[in-house]
mmCIF file as gemmi writes it, N, C-alpha and C atoms, coordinates in Angstrom:
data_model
loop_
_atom_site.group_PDB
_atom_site.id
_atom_site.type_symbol
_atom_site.label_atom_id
_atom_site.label_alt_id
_atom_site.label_comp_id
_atom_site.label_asym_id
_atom_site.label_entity_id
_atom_site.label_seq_id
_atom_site.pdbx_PDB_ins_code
_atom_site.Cartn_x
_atom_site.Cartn_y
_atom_site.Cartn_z
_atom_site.occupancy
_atom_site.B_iso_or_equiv
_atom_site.pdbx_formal_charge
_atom_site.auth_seq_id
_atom_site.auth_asym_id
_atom_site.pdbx_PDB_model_num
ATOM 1 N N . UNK Axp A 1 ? -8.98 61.965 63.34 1 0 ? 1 A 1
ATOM 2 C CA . UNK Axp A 1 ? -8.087 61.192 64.172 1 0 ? 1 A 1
ATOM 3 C C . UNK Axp A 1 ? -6.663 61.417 63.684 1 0 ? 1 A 1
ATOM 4 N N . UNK Axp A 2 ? -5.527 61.335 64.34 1 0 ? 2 A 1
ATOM 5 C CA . UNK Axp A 2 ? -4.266 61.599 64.487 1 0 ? 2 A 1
ATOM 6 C C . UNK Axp A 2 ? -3.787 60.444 63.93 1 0 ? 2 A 1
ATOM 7 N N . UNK Axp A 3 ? -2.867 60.393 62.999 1 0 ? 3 A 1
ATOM 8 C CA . UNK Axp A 3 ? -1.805 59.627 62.359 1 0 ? 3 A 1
ATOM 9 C C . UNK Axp A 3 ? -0.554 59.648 63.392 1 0 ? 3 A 1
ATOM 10 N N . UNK Axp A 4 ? -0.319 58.887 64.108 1 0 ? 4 A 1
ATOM 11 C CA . UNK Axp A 4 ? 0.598 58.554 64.809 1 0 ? 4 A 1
ATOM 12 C C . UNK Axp A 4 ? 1.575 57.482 64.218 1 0 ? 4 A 1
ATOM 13 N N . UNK Axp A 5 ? 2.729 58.098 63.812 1 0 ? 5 A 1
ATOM 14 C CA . UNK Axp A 5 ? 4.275 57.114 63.349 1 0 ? 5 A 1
ATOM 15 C C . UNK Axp A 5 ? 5.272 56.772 64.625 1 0 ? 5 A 1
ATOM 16 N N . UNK Axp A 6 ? 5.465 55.226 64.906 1 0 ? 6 A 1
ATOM 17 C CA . UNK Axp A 6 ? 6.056 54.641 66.119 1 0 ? 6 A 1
ATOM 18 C C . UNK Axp A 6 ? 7.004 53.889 65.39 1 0 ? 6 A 1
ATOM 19 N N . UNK Axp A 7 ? 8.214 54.664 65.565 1 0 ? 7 A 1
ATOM 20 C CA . UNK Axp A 7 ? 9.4 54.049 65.112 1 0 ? 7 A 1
ATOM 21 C C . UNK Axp A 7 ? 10.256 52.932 66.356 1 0 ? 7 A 1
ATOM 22 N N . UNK Axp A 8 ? 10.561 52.036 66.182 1 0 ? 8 A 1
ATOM 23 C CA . UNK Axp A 8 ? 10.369 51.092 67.202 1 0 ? 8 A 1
ATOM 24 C C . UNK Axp A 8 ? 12.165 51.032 66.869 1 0 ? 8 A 1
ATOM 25 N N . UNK Axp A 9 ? 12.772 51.466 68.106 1 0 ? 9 A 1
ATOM 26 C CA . UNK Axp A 9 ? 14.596 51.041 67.708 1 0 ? 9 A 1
ATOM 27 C C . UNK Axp A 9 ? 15.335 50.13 68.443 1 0 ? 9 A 1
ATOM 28 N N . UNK Axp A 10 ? 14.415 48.629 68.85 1 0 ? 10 A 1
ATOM 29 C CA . UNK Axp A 10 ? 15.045 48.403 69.888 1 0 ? 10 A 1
ATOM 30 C C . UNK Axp A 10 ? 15.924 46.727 69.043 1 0 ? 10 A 1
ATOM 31 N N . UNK Axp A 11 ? 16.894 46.686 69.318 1 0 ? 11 A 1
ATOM 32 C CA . UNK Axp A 11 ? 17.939 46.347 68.496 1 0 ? 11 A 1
ATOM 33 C C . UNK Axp A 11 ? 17.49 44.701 68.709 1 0 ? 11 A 1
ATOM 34 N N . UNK Axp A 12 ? 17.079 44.203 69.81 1 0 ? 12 A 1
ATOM 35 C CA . UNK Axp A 12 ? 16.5 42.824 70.046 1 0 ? 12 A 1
ATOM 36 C C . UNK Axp A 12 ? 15.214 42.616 70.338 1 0 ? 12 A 1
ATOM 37 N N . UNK Axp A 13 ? 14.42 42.726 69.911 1 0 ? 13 A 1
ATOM 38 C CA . UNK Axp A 13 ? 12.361 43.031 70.251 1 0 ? 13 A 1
ATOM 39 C C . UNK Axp A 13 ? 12.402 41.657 70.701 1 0 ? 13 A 1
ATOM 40 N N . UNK Axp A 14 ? 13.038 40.237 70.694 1 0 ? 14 A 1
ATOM 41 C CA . UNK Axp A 14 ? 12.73 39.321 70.901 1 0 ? 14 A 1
ATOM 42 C C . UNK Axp A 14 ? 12.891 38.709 71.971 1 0 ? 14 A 1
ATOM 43 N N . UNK Axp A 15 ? 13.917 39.04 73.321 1 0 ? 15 A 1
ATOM 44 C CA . UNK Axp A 15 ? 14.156 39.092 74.004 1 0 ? 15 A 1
ATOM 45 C C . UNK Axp A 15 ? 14.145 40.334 75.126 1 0 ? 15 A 1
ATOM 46 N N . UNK Axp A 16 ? 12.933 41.742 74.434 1 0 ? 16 A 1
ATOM 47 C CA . UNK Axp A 16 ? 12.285 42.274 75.356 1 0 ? 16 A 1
ATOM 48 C C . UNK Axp A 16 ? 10.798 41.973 76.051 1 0 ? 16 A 1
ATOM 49 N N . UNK Axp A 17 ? 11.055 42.345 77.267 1 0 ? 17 A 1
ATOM 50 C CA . UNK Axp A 17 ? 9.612 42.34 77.536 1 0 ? 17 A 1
ATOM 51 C C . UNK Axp A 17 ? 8.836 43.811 77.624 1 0 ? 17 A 1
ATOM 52 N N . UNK Axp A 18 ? 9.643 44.569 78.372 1 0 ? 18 A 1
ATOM 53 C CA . UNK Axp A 18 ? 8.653 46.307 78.553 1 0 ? 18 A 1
ATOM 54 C C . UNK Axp A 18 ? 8.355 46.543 77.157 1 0 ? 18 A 1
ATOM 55 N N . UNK Axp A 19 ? 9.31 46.824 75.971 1 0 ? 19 A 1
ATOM 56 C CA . UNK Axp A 19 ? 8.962 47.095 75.081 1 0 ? 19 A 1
ATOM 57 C C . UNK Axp A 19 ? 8.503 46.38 74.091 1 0 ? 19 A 1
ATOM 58 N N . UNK Axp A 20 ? 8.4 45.548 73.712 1 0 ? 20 A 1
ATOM 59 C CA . UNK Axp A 20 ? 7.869 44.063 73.35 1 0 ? 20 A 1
ATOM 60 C C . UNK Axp A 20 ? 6.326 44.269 73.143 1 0 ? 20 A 1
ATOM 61 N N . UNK Axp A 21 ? 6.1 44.064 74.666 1 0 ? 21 A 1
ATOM 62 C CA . UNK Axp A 21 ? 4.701 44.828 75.154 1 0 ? 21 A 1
ATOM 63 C C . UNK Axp A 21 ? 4.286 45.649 74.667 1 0 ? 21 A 1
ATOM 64 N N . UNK Axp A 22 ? 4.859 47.168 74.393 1 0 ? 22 A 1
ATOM 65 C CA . UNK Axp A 22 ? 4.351 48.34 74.1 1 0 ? 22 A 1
ATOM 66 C C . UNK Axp A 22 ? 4.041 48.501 73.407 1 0 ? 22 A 1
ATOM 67 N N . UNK Axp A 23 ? 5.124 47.574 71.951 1 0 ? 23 A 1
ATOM 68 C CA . UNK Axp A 23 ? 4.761 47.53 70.613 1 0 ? 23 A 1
ATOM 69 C C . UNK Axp A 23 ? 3.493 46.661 70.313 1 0 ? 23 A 1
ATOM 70 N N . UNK Axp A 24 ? 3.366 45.615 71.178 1 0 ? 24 A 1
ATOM 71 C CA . UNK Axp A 24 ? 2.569 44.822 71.004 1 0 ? 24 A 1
ATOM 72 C C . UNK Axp A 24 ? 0.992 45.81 71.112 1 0 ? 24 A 1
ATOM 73 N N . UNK Axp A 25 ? 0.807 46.474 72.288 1 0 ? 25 A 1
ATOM 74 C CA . UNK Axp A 25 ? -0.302 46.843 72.806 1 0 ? 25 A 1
ATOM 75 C C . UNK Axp A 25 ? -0.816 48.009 71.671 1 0 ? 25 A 1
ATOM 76 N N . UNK Axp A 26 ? 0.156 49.005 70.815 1 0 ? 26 A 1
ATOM 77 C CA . UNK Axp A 26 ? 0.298 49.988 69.695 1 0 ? 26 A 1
ATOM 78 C C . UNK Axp A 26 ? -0.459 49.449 68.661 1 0 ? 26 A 1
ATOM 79 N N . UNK Axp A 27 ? 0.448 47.917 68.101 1 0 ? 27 A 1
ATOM 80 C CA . UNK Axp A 27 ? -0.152 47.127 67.216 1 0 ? 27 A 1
ATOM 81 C C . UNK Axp A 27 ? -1.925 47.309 66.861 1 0 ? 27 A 1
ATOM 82 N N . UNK Axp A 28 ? -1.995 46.83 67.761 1 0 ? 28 A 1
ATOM 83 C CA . UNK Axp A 28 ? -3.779 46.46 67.907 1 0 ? 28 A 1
ATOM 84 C C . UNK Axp A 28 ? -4.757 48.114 67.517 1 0 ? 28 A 1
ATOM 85 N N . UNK Axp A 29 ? -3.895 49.521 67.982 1 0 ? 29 A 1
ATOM 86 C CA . UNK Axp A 29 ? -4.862 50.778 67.471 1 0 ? 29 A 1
ATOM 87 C C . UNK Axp A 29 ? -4.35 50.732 66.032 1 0 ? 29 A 1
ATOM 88 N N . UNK Axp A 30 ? -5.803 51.52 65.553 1 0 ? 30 A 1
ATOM 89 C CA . UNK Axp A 30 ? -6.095 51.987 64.301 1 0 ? 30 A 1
ATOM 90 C C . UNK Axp A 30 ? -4.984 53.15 63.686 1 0 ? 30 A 1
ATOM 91 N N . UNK Axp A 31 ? -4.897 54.152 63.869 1 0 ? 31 A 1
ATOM 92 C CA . UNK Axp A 31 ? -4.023 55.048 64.029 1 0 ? 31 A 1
ATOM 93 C C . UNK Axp A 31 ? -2.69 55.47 64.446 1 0 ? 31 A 1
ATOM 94 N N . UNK Axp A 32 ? -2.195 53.897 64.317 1 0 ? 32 A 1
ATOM 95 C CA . UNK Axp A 32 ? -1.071 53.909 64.96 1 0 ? 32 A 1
ATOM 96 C C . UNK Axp A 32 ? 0.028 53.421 63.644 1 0 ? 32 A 1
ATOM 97 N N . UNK Axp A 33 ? 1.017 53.463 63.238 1 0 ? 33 A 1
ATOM 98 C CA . UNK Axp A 33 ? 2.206 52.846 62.133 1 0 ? 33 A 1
ATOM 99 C C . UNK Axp A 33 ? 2.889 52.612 62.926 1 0 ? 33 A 1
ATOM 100 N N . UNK Axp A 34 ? 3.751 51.272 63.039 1 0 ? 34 A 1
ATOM 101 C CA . UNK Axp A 34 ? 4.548 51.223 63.425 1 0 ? 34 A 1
ATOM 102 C C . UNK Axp A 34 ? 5.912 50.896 62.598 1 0 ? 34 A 1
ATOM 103 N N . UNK Axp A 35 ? 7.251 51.312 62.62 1 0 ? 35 A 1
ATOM 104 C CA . UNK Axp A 35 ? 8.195 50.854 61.896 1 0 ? 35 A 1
ATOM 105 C C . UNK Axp A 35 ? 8.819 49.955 62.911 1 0 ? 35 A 1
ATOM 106 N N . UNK Axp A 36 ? 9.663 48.473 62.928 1 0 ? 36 A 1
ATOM 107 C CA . UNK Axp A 36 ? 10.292 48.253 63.696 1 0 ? 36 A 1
ATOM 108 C C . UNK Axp A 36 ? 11.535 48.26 62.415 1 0 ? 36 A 1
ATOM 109 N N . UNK Axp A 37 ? 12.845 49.225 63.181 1 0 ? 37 A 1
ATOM 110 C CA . UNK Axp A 37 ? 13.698 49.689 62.278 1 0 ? 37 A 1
ATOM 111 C C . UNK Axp A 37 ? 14.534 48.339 62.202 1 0 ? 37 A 1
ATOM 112 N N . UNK Axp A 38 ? 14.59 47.464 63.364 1 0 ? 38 A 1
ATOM 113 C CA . UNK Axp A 38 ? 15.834 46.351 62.855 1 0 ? 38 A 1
ATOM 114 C C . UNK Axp A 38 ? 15.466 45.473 61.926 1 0 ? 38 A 1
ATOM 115 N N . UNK Axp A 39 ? 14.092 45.29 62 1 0 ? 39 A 1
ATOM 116 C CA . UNK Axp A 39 ? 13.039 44.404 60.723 1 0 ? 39 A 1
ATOM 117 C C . UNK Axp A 39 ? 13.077 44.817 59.724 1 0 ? 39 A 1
ATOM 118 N N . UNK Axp A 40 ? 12.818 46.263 59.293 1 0 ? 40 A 1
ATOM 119 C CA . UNK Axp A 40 ? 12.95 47.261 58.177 1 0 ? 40 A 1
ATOM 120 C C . UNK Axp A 40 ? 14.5 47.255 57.905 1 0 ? 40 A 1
ATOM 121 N N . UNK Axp A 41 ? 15.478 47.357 58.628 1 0 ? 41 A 1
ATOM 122 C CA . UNK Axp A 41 ? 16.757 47.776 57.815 1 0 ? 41 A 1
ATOM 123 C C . UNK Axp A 41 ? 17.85 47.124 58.986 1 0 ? 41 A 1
ATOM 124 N N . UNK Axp A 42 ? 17.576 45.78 58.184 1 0 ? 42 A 1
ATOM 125 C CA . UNK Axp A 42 ? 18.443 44.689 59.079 1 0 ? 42 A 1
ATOM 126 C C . UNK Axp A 42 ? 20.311 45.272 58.965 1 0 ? 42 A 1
ATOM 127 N N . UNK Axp A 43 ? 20.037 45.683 57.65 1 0 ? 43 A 1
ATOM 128 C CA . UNK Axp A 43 ? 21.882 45.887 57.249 1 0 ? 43 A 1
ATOM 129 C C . UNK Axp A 43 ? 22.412 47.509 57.146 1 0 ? 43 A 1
ATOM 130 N N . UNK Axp A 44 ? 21.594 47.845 58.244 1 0 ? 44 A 1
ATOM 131 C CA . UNK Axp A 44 ? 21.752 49.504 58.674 1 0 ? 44 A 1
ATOM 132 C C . UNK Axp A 44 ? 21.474 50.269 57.206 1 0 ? 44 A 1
ATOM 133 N N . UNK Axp A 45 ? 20.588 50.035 56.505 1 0 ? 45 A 1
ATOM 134 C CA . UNK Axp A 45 ? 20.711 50.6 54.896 1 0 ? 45 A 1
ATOM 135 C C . UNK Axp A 45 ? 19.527 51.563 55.14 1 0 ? 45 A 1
ATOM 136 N N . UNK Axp A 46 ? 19.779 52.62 55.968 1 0 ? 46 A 1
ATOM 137 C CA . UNK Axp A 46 ? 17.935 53.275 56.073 1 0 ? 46 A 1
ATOM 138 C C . UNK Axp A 46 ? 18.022 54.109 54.672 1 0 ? 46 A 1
ATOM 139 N N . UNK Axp A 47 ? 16.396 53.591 54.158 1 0 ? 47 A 1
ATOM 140 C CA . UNK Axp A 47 ? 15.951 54.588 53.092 1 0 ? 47 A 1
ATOM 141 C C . UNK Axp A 47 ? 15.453 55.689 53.247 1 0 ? 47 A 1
ATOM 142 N N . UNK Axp A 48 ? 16.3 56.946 52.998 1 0 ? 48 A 1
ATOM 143 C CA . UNK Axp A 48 ? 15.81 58.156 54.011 1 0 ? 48 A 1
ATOM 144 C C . UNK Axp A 48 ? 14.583 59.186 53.159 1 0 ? 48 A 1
ATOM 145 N N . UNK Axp A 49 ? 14.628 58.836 52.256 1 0 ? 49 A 1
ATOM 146 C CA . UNK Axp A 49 ? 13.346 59.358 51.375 1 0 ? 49 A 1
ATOM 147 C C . UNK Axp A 49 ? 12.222 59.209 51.303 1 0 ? 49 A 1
ATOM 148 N N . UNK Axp A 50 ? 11.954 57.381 51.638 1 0 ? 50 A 1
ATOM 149 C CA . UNK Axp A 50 ? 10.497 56.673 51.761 1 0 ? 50 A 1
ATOM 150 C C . UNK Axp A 50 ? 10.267 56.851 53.634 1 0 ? 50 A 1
ATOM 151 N N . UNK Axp A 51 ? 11.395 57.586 54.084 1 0 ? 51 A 1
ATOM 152 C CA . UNK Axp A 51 ? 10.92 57.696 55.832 1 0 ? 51 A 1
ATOM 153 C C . UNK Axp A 51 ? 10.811 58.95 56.193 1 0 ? 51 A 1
ATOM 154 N N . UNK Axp A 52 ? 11.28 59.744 55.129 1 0 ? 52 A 1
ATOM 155 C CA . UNK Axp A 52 ? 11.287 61.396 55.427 1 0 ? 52 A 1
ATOM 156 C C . UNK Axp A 52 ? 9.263 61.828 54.965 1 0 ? 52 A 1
ATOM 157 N N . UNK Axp A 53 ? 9.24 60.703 53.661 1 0 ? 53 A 1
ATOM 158 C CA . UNK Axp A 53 ? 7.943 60.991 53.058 1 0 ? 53 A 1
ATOM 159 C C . UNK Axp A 53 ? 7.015 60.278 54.295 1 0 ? 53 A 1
ATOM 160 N N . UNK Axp A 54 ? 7.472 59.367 55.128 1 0 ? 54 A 1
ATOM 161 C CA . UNK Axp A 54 ? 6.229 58.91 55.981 1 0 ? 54 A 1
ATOM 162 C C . UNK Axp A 54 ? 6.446 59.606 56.978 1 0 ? 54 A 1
ATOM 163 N N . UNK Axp A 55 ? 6.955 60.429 57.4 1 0 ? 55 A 1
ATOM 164 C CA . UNK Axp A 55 ? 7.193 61.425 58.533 1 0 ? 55 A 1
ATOM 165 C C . UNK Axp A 55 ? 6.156 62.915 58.353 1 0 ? 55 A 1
ATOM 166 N N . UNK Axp A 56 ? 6.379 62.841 57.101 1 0 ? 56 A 1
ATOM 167 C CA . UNK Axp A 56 ? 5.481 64.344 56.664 1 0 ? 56 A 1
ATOM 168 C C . UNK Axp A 56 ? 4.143 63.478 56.647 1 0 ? 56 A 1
ATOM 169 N N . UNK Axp A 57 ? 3.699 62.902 56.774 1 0 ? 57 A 1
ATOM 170 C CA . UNK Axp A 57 ? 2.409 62.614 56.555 1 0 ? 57 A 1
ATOM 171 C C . UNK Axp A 57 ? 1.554 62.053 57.965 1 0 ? 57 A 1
ATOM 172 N N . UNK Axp A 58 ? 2.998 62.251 59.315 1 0 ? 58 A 1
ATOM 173 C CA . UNK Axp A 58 ? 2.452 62.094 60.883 1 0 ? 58 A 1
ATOM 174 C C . UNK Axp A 58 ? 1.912 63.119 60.958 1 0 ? 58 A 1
ATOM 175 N N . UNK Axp A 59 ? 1.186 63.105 62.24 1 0 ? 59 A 1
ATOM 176 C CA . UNK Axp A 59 ? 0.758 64.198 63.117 1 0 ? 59 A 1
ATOM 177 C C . UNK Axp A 59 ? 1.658 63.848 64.176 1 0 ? 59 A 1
ATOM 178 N N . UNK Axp A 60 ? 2.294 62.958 64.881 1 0 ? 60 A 1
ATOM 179 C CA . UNK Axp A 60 ? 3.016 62.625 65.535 1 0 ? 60 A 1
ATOM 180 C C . UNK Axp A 60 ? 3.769 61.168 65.674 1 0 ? 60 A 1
ATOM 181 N N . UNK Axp A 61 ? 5.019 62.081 66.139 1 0 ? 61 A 1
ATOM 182 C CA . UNK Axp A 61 ? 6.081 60.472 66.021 1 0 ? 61 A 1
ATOM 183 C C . UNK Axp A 61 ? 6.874 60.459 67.304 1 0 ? 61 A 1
ATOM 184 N N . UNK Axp A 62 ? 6.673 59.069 67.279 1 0 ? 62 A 1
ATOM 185 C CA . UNK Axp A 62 ? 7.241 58.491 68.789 1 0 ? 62 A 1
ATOM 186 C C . UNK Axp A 62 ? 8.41 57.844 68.656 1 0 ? 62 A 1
ATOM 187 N N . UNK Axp A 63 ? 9.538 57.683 68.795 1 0 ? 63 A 1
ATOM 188 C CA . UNK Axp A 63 ? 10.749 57.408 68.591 1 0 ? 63 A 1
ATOM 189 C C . UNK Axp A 63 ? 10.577 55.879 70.341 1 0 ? 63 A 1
ATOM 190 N N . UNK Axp A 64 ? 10.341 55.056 70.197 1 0 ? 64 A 1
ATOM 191 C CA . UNK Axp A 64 ? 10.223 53.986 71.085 1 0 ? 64 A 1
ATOM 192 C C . UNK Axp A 64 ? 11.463 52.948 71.186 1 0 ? 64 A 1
ATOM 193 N N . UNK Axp A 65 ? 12.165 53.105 72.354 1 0 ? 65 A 1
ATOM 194 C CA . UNK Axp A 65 ? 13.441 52.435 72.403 1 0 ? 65 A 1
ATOM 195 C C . UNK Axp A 65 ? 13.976 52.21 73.776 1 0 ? 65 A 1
ATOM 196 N N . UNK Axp A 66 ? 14.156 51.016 73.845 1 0 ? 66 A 1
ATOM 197 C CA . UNK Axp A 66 ? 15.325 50.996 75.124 1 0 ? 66 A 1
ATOM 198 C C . UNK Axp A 66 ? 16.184 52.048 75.727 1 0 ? 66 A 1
ATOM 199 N N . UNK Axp A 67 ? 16.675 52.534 77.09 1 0 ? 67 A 1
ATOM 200 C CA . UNK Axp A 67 ? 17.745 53.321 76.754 1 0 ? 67 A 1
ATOM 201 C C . UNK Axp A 67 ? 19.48 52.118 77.422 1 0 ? 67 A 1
ATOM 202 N N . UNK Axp A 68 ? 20.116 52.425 76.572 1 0 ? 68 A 1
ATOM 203 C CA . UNK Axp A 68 ? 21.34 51.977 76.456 1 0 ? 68 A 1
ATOM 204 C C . UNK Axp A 68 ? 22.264 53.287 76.866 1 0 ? 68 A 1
ATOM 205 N N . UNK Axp A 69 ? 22.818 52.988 78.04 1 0 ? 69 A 1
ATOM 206 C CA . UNK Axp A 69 ? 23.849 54.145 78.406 1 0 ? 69 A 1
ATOM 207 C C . UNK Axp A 69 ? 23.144 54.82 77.958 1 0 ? 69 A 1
ATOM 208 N N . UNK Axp A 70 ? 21.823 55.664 78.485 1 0 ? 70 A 1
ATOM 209 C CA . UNK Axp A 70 ? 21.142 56.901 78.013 1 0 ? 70 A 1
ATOM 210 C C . UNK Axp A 70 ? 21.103 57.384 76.686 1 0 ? 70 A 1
ATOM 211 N N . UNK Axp A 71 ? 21.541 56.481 76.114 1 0 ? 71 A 1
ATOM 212 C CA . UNK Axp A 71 ? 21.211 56.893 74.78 1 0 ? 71 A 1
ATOM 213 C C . UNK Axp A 71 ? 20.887 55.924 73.662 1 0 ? 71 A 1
ATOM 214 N N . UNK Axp A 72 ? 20.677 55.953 72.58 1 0 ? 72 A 1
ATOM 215 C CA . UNK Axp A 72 ? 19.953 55.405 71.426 1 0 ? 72 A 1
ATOM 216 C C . UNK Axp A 72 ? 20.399 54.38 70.905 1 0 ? 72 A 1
ATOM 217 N N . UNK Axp A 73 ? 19.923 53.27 71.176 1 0 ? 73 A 1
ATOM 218 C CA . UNK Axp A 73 ? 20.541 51.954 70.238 1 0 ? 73 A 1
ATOM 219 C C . UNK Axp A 73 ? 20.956 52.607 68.981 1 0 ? 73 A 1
ATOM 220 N N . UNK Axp A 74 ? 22.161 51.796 68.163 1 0 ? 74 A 1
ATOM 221 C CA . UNK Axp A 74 ? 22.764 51.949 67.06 1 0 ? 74 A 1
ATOM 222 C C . UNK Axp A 74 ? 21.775 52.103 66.028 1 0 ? 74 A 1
ATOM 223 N N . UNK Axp A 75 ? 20.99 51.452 65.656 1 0 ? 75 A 1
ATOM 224 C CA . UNK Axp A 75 ? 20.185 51.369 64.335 1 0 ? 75 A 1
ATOM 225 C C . UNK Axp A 75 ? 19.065 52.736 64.824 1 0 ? 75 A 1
ATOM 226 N N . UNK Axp A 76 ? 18.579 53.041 65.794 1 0 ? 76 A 1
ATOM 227 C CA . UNK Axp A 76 ? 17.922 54.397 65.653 1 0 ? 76 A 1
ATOM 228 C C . UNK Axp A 76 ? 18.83 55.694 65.283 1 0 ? 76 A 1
ATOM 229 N N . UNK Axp A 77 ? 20.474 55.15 66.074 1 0 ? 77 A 1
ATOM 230 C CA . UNK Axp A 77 ? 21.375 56.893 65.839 1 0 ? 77 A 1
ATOM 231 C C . UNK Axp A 77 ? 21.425 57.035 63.928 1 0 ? 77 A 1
ATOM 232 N N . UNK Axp A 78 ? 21.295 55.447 63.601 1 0 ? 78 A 1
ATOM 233 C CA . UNK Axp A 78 ? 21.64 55.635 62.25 1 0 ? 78 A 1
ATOM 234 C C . UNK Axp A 78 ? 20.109 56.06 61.27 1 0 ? 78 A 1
ATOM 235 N N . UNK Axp A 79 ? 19.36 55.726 61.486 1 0 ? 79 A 1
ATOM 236 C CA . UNK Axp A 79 ? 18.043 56.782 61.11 1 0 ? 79 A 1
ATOM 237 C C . UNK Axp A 79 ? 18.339 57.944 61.384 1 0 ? 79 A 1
ATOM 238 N N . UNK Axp A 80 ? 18.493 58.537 63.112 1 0 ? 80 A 1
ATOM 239 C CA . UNK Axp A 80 ? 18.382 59.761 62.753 1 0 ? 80 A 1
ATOM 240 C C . UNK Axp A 80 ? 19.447 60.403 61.626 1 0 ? 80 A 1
ATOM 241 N N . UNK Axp A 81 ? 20.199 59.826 62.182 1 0 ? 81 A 1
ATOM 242 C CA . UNK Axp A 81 ? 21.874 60.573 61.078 1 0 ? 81 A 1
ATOM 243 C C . UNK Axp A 81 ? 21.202 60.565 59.914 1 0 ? 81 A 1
ATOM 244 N N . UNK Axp A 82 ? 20.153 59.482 59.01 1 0 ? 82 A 1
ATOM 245 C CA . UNK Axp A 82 ? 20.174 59.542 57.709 1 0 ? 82 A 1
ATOM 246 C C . UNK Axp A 82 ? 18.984 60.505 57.49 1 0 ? 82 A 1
ATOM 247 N N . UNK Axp A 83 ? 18.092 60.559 58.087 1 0 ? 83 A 1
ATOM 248 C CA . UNK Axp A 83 ? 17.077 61.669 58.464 1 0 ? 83 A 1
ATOM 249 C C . UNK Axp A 83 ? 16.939 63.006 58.062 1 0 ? 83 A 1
ATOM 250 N N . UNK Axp A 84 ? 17.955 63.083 59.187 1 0 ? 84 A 1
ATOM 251 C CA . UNK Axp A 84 ? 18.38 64.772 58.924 1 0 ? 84 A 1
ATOM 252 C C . UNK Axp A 84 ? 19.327 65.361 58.558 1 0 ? 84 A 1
ATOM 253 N N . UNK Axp A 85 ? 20.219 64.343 57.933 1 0 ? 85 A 1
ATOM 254 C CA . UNK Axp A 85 ? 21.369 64.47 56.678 1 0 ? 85 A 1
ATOM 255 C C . UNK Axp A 85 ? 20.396 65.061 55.712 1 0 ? 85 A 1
ATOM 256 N N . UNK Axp A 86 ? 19.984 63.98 55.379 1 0 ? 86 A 1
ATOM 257 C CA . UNK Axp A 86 ? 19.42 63.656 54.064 1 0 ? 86 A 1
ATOM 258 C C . UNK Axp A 86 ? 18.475 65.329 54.142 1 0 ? 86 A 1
ATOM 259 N N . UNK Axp A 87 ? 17.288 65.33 55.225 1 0 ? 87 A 1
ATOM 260 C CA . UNK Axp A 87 ? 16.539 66.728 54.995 1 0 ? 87 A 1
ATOM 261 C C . UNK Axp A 87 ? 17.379 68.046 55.276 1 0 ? 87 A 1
ATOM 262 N N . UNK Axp A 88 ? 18.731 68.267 55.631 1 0 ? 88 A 1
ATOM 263 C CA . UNK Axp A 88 ? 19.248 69.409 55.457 1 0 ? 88 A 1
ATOM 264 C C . UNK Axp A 88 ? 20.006 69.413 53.867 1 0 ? 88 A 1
ATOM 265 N N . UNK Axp A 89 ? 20.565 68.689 53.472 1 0 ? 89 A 1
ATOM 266 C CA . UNK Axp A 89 ? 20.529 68.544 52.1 1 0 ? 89 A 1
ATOM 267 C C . UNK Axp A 89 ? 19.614 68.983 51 1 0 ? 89 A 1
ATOM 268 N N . UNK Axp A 90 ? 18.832 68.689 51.356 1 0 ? 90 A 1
ATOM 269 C CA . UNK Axp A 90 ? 17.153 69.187 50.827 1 0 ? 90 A 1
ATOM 270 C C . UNK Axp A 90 ? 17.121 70.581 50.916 1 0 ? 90 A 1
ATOM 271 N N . UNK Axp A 91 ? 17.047 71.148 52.32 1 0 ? 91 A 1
ATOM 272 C CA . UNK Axp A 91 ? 16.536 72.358 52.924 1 0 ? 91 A 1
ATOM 273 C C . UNK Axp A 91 ? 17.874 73.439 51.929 1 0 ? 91 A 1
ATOM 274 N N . UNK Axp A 92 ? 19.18 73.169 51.552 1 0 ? 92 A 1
ATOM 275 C CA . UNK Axp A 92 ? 20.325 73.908 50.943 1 0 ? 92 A 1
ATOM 276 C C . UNK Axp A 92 ? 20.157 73.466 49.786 1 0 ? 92 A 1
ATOM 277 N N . UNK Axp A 93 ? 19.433 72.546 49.41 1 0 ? 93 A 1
ATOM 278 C CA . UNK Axp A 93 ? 19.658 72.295 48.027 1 0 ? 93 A 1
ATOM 279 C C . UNK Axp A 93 ? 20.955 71.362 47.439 1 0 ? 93 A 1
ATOM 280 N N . UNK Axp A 94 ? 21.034 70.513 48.02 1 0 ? 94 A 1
ATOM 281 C CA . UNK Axp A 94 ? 22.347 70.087 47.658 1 0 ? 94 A 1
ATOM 282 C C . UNK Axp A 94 ? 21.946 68.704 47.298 1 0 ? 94 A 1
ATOM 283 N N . UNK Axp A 95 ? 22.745 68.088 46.035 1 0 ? 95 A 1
ATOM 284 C CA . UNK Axp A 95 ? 22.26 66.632 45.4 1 0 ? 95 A 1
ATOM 285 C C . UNK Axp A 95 ? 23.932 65.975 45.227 1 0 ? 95 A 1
């Protein structure tokens, strides 16, 4: 079975309903992780090492979010930014 990582970026889960739901319905499978990033990193502080290490260990990741002006609530742009900062750093070698 597939390790599925569901990074959840939606900046108010408490006052959604579509996605609310989705997370809710995810919850309940076996194979499913979910991160909800505003719960995890209320003060935009993403730890990009303990999320780079749970990323290598998906088979697949779902990036689950509202869209806002077509694009990415704040606290997901700031994962990705720390993401793939952080793994091109890595990939050159740079500390």
């Amino acid at each position: 079975m597939k390790k599925i990582i569901v990074l959840s970026g939606h900046p108010n889960m408490e006052n959604s309903t579509a996605n609310k739901t989705v997370v809710e319905v995810l919850e309940k499978e076996h194979n499913v992780a979910i991160t909800k990033l505003m719960g995890e990193y209320p003060n935009y502080e993403i730890d990009a090492e303990k999320e780079i290490n749970n990323l290598l260990e998906a088979d697949v990741i779902v990036l689950q979010f509202p869209f806002h002006w077509y694009g990415v609530p704040a606290i997901l742009k700031m994962w990705i930014d720390s993401i793939t900062t952080r793994w091109f750093m890595v990939q050159i070698k740079v500390t």
